[in-house]
N, C-alpha and C positions, 0 to 999 in steps of 0.2 A: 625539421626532421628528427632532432634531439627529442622533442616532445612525441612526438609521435612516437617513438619507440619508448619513453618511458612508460607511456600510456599502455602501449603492449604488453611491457614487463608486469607493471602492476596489475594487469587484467589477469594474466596466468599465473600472476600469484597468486590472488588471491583465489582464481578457481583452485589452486593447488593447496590451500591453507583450508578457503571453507569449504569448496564444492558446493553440494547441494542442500545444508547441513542447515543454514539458517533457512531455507526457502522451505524445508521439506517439515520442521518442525514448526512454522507459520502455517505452513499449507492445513496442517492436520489440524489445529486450532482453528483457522475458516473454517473445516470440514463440519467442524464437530458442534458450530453454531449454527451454519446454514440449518442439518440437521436437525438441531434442537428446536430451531423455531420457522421449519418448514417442513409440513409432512406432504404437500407434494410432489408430484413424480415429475413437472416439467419445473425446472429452477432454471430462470433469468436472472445474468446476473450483470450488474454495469460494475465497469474497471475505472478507477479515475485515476490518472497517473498509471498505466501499466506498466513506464520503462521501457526501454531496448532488449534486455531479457527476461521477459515478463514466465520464470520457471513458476512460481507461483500461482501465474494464473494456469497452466498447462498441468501443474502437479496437483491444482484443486481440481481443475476436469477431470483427470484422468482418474481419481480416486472417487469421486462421484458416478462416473460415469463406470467403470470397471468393475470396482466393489461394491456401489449400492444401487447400482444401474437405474440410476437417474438420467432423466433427458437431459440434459444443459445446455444453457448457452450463454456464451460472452459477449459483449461489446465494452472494447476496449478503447482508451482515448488517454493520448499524449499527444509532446509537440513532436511529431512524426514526419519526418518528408515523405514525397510521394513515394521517393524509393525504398524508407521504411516501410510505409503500409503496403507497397507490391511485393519488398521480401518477406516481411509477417505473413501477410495472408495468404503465401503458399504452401504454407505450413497444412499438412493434411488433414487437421482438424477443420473440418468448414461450418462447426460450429461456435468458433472464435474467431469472430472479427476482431480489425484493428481501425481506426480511425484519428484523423487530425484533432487536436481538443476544440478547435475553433468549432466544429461541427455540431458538437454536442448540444448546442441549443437549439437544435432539433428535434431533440428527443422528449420534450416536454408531452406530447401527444403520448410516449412508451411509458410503460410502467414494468420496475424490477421489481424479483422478491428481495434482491441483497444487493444492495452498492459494497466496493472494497475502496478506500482509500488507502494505501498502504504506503506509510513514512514518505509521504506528498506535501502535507500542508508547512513543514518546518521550512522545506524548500521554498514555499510561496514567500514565507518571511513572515513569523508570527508577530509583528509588529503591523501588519497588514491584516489587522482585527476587521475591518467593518466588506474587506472584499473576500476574505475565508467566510466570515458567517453567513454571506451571498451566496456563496459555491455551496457550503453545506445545508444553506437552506434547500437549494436547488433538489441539492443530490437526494433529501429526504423529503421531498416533493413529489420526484418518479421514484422512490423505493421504500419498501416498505421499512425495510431494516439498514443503515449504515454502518459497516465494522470500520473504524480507527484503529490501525495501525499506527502509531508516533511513538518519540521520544520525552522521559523525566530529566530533568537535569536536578540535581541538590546545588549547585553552588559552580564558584568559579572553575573548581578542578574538575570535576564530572561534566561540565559543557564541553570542557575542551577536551575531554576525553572524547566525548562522542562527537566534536569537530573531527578526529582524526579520524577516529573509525567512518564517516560520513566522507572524509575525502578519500579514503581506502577505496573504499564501494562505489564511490559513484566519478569519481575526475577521469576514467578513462571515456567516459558520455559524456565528458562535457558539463556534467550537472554543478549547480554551484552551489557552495558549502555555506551554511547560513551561519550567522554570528552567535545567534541565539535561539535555546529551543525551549520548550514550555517546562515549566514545574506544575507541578500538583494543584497549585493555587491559582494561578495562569490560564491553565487548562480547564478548572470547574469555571472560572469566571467567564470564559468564551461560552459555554456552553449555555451560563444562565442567561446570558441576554438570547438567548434564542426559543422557539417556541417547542422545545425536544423533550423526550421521555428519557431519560438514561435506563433500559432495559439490563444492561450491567457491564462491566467493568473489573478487568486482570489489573494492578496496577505493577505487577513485576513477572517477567517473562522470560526463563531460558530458551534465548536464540542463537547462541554462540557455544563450541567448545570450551573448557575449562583451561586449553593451555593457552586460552587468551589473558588467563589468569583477568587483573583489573577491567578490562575492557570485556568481559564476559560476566558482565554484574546485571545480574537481571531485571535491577532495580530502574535500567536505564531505558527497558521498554513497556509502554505497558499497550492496552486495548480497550476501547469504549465501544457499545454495541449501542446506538442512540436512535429514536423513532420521533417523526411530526408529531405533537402534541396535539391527540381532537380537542 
């Protein structure tokens, strides 16, 4: 019961600290690459890891769909119960599905213009090198384009910098806080063993307020925009 209510505390904190602040400043950076390297008018897009409050994917429809009146559509895939994916998909958008991740190897037959992974893969446990380059192969198999979303660490203090901020965000879901996240170095090396294009790469990203002071160092996120290699 103790937990349970901490869990609550911490949720309304932090909607009361960030609100919509990192979602809506991520959202406009997807916006503004779909965009860039899609000029047409129906954009499919696969979610991998959507999360329990997937504002993100709802604030990238809505700004596609409103402001540049593009067609869209989502399918979305976490570890979802049934009664997650019945309360997501009542949501009145019905061109955003929600789906179990187990399903997704289904979709091999589908093709996206954009996969989103967003701050997913640290979760899997980037020491889980050779079943991450499975999933990413996959993903840039059905999609033309993959945006990464993750985090840099420099060293012992900024890991557990972004340890904390990661149990902040995600311990009222349940989600669990990895030990370790990718550096610069880390990060290009995944990438080379696989057969991908790096189309291009932010390697620091304001996503946070400033009176996060330390923990609002932009250094700690970045973005890779990566394609199948012909």
């Amino acid at each position: 019961m103790l937990i349970k209510i901490f869990k609550l505390v911490l949720h309304k904190l932090r909607n009361i600290v960030l609100g919509d602040y990192r979602s809506n400043r991520l959202s406009n950076i997807i916006v503004k690459k779909i965009l860039k390297y899609n000029k047409q008018n129906n954009i499919k897009i696969l979610d991998y890891g959507s999360g329990y409050q997937p504002r993100v994917v709802f604030i990238v429809y809505e700004i596609l769909v409103k402001k540049y009146r593009k067609k869209v559509s989502f399918d979305c895939y976490d570890f979802y119960s049934n009664n997650d994916i019945k309360n997501l998909n009542k949501q009145k958008k019905n061109k955003i599905k929600f789906y179990h991740l187990d399903t997704i190897k289904k979709i091999k037959k589908r093709k996206y213009n954009f996969c989103l992974i967003n701050d997913v893969i640290h979760h899997i446990g980037i020491e889980k090198e050779n079943f991450i380059i499975n999933i990413l192969n996959d993903l840039t198999r059905v999609s033309e384009i993959v945006f990464i979303k993750d985090h840099f660490q420099q060293g012992f203090i900024s890991n557990n910098i972004i340890r904390f901020m990661d149990f902040l965000g995600n311990y009222f879901n349940d989600v669990n806080t990895p030990d370790n996240y990718y550096d610069k170095k880390t990060f290009r090396d995944l990438l080379g063993k696989m057969k991908v294009t790096v189309l291009e790469k932010i390697l620091s990203i304001k996503l946070y307020p400033p009176f996060l002071l330390f923990m609002s160092n932009p250094d700690f996120n970045f973005v890779y925009l990566i394609k199948k290699r012909k």
